[in-house]
mmCIF file of the N, C-alpha and C atoms, coordinates in Angstrom:
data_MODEL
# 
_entry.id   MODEL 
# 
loop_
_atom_site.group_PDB 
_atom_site.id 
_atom_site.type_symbol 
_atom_site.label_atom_id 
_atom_site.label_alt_id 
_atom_site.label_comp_id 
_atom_site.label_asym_id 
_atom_site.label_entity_id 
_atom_site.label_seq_id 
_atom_site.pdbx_PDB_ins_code 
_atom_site.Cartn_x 
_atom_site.Cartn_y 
_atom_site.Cartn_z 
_atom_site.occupancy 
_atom_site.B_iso_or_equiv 
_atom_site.pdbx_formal_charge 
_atom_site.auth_seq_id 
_atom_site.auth_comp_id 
_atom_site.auth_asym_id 
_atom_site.auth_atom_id 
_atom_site.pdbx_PDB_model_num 
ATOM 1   N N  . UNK A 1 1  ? 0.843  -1.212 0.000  1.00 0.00 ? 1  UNK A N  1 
ATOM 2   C CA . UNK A 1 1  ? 0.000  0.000  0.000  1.00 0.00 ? 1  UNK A CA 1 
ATOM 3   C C  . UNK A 1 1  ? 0.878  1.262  0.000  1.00 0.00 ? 1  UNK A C  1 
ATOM 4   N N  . UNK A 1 2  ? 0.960  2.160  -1.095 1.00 0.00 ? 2  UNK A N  1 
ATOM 5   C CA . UNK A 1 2  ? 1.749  3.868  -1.064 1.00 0.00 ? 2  UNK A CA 1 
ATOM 6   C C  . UNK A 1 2  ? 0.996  4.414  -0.518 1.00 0.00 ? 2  UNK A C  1 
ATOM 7   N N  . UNK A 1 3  ? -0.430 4.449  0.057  1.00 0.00 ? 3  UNK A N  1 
ATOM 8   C CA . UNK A 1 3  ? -1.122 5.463  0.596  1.00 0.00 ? 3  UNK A CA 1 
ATOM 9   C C  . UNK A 1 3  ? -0.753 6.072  1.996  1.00 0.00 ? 3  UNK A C  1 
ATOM 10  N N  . UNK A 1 4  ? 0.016  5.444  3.112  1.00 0.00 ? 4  UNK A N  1 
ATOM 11  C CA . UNK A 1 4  ? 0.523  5.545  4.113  1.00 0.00 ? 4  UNK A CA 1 
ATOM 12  C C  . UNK A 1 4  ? 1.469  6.726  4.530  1.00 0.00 ? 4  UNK A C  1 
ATOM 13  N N  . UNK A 1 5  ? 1.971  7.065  3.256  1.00 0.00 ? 5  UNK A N  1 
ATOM 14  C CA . UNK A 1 5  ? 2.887  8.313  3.397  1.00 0.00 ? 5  UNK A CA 1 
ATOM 15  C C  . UNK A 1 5  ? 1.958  9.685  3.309  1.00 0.00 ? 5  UNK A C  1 
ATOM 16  N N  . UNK A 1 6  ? 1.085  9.631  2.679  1.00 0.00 ? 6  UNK A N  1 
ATOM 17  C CA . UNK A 1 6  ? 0.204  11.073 2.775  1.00 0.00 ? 6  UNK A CA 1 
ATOM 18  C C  . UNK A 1 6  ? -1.069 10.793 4.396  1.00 0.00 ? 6  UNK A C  1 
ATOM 19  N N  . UNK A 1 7  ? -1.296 9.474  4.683  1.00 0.00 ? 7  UNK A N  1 
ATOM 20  C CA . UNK A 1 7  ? -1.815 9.623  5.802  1.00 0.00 ? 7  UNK A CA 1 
ATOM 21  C C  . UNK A 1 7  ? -0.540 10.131 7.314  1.00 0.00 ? 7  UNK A C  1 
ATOM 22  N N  . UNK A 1 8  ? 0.677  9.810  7.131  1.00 0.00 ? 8  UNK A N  1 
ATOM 23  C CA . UNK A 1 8  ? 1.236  10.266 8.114  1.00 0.00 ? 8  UNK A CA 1 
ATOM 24  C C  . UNK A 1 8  ? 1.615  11.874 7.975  1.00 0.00 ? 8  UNK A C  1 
ATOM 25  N N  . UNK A 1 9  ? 1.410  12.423 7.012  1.00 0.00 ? 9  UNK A N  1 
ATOM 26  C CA . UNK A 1 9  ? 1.264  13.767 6.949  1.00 0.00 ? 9  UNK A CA 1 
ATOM 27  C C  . UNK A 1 9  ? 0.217  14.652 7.098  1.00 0.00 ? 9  UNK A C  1 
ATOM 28  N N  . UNK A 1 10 ? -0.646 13.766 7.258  1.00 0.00 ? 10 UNK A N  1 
ATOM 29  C CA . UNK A 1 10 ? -1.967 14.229 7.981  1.00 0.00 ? 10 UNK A CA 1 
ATOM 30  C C  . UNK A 1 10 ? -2.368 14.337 8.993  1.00 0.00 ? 10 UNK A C  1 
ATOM 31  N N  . UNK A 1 11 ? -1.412 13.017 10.241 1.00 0.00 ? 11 UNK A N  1 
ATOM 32  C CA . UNK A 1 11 ? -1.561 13.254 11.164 1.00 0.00 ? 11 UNK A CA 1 
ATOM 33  C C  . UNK A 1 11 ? -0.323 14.001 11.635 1.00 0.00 ? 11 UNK A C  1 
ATOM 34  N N  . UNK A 1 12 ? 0.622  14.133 10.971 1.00 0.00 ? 12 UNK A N  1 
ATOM 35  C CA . UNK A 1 12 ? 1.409  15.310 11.486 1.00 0.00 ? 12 UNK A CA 1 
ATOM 36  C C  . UNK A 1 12 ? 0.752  16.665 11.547 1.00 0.00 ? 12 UNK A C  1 
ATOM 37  N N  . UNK A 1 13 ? 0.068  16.929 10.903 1.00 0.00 ? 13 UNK A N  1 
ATOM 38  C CA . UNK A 1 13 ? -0.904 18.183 10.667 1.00 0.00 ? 13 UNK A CA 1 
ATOM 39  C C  . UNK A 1 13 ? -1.666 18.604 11.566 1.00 0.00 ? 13 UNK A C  1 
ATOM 40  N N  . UNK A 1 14 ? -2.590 17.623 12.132 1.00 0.00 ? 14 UNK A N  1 
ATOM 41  C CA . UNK A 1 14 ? -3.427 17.245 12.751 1.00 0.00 ? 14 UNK A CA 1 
ATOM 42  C C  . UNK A 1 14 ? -2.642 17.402 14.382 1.00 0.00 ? 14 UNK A C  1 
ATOM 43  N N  . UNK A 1 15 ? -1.449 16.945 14.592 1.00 0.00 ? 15 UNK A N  1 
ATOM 44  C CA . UNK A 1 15 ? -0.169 16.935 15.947 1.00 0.00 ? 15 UNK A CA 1 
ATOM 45  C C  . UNK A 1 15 ? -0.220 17.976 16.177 1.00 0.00 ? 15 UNK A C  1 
ATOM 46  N N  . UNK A 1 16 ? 0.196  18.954 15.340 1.00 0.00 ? 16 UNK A N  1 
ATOM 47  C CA . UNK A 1 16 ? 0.538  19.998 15.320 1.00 0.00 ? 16 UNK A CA 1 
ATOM 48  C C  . UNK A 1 16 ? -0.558 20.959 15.635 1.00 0.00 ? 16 UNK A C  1 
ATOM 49  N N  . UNK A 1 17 ? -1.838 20.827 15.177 1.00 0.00 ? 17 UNK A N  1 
ATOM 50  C CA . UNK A 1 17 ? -2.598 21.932 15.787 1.00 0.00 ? 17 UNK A CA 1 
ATOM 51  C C  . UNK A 1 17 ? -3.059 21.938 16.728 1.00 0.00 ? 17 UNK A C  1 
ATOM 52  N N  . UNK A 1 18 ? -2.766 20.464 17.460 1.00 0.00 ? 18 UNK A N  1 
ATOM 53  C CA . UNK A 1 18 ? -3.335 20.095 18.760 1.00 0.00 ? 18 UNK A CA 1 
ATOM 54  C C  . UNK A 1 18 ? -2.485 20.621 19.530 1.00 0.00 ? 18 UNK A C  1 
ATOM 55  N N  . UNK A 1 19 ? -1.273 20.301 19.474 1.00 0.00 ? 19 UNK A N  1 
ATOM 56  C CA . UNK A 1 19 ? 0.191  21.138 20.180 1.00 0.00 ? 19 UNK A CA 1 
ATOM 57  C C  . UNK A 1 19 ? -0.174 22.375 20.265 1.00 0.00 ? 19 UNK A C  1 
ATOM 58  N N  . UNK A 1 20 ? -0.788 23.257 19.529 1.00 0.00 ? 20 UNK A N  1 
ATOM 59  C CA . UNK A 1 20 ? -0.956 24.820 18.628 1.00 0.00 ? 20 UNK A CA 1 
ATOM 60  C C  . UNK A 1 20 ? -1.797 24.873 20.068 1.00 0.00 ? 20 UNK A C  1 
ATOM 61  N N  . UNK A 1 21 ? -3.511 24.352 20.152 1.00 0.00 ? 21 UNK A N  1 
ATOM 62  C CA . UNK A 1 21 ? -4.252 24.266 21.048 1.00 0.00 ? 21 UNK A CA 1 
ATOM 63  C C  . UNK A 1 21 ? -4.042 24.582 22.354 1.00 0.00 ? 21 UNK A C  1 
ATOM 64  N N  . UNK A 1 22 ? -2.732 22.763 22.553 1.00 0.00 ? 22 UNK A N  1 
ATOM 65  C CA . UNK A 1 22 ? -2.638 23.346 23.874 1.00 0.00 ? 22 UNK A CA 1 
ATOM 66  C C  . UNK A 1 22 ? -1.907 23.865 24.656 1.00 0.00 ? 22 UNK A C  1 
ATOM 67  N N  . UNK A 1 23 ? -1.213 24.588 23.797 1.00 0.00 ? 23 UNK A N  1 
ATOM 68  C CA . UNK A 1 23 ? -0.276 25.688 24.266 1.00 0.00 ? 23 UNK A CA 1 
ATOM 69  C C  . UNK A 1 23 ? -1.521 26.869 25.056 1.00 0.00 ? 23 UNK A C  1 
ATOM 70  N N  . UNK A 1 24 ? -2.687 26.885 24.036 1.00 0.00 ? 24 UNK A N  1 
ATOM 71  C CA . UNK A 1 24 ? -3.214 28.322 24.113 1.00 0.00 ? 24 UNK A CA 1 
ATOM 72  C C  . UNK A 1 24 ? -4.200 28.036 25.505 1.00 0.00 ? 24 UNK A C  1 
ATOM 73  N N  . UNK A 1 25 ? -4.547 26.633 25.538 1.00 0.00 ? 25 UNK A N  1 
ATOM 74  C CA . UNK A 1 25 ? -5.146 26.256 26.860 1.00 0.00 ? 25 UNK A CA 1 
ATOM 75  C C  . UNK A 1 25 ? -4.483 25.938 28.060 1.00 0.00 ? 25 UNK A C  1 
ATOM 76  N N  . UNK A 1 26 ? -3.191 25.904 28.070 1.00 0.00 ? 26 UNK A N  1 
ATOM 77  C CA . UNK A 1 26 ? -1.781 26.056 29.416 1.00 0.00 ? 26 UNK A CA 1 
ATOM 78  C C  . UNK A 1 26 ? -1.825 26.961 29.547 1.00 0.00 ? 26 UNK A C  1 
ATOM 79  N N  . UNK A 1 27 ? -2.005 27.980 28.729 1.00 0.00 ? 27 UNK A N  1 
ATOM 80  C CA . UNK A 1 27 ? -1.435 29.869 28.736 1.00 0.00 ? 27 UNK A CA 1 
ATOM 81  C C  . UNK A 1 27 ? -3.137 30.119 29.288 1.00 0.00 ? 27 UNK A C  1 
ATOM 82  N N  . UNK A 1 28 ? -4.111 30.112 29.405 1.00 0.00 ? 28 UNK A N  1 
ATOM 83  C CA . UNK A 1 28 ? -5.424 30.189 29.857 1.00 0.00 ? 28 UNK A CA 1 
ATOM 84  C C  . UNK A 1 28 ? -5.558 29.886 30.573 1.00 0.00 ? 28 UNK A C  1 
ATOM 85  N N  . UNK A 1 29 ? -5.233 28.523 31.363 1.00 0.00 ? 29 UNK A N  1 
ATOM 86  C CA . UNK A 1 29 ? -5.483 27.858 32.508 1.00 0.00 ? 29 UNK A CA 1 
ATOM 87  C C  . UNK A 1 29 ? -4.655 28.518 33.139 1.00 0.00 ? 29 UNK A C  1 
ATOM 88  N N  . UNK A 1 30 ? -3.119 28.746 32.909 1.00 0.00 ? 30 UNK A N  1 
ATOM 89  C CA . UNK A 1 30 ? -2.299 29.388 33.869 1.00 0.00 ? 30 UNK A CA 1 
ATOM 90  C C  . UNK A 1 30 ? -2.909 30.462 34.269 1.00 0.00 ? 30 UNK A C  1 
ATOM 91  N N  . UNK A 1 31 ? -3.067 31.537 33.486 1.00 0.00 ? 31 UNK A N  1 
ATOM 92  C CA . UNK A 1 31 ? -4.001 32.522 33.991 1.00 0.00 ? 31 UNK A CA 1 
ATOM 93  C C  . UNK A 1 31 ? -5.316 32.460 35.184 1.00 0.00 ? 31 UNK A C  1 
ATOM 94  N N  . UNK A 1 32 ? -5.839 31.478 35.044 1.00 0.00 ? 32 UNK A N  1 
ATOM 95  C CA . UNK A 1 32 ? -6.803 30.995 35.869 1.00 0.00 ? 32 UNK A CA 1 
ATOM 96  C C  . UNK A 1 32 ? -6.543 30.698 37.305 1.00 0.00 ? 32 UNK A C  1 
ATOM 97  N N  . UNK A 1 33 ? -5.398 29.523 37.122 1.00 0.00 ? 33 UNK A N  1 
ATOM 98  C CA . UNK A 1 33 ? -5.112 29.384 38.212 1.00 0.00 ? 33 UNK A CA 1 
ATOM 99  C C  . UNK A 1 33 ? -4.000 30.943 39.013 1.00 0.00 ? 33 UNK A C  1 
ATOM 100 N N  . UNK A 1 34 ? -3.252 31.541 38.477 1.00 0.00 ? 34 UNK A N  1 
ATOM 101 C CA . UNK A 1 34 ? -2.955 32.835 39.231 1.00 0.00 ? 34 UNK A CA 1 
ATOM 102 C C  . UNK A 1 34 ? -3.614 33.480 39.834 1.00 0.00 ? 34 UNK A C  1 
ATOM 103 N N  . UNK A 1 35 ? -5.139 33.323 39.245 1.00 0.00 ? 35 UNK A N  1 
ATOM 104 C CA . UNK A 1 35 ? -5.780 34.449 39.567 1.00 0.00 ? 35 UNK A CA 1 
ATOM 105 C C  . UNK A 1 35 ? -6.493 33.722 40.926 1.00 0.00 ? 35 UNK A C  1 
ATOM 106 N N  . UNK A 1 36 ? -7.135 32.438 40.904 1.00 0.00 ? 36 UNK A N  1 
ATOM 107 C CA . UNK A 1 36 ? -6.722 31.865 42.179 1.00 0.00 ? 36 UNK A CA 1 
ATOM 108 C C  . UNK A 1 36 ? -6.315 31.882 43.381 1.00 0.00 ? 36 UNK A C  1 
ATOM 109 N N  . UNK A 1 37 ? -5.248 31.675 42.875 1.00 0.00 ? 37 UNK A N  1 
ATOM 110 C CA . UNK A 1 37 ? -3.683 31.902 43.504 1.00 0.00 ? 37 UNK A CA 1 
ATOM 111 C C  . UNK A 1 37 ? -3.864 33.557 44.465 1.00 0.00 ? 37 UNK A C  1 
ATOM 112 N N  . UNK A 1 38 ? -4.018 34.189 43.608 1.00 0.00 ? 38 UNK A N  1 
ATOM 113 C CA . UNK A 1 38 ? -4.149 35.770 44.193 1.00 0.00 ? 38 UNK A CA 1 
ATOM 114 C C  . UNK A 1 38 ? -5.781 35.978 45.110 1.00 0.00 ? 38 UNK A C  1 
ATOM 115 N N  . UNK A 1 39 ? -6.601 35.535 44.787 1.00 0.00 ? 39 UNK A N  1 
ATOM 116 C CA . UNK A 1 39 ? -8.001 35.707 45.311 1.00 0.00 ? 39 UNK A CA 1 
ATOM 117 C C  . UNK A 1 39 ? -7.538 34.893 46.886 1.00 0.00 ? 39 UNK A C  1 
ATOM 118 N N  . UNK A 1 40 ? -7.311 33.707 46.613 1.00 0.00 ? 40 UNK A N  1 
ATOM 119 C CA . UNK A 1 40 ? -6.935 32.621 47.956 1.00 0.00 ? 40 UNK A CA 1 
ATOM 120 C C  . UNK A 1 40 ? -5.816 33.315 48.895 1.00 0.00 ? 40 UNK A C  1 
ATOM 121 N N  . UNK A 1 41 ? -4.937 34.028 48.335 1.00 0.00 ? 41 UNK A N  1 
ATOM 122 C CA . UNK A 1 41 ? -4.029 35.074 49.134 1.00 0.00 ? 41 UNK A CA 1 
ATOM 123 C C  . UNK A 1 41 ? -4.817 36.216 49.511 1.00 0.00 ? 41 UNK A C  1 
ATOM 124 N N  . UNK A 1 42 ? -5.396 36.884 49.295 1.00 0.00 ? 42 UNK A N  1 
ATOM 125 C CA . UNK A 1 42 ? -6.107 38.000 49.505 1.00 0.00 ? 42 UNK A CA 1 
ATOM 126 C C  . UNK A 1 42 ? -7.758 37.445 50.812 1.00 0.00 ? 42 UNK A C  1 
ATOM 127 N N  . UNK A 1 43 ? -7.692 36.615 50.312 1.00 0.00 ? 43 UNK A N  1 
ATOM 128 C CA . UNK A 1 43 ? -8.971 35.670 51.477 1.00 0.00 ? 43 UNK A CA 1 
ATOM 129 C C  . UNK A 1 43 ? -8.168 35.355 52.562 1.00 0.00 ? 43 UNK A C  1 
ATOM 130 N N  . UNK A 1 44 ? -6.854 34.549 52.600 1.00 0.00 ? 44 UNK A N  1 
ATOM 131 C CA . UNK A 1 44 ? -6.187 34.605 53.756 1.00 0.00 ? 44 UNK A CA 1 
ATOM 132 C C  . UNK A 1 44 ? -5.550 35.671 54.382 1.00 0.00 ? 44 UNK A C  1 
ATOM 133 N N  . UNK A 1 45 ? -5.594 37.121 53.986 1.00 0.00 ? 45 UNK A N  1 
ATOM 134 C CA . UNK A 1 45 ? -4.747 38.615 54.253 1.00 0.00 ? 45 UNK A CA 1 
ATOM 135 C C  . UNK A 1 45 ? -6.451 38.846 55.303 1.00 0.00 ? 45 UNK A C  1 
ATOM 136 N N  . UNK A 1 46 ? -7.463 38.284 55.090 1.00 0.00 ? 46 UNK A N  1 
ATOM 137 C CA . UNK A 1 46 ? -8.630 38.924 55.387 1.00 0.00 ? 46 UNK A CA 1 
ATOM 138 C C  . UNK A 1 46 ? -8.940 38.592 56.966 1.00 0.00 ? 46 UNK A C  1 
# 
């Protein structure tokens, strides 16, 4: 079967935007949890 070489470039494609993703959902969540982070400090200052 030659078809195998254009399916693994598809899921390289496919790797890659998921990687793309969850970069942008680490960088979001981090945010989240800081803010957390700062509310739970500010509740214990109280």
């Amino acid at each position: 079967m030659g078809g195998s070489g254009h399916h693994e470039r598809e899921y390289e494609k496919t790797y890659r935007e998921l990687a793309r993703k969850r970069r942008k959902i680490e960088k979001y969540v981090g945010r989240i949890l800081m803010a957390l982070l700062v509310i739970a400090i500010l509740f214990s200052g109280f």
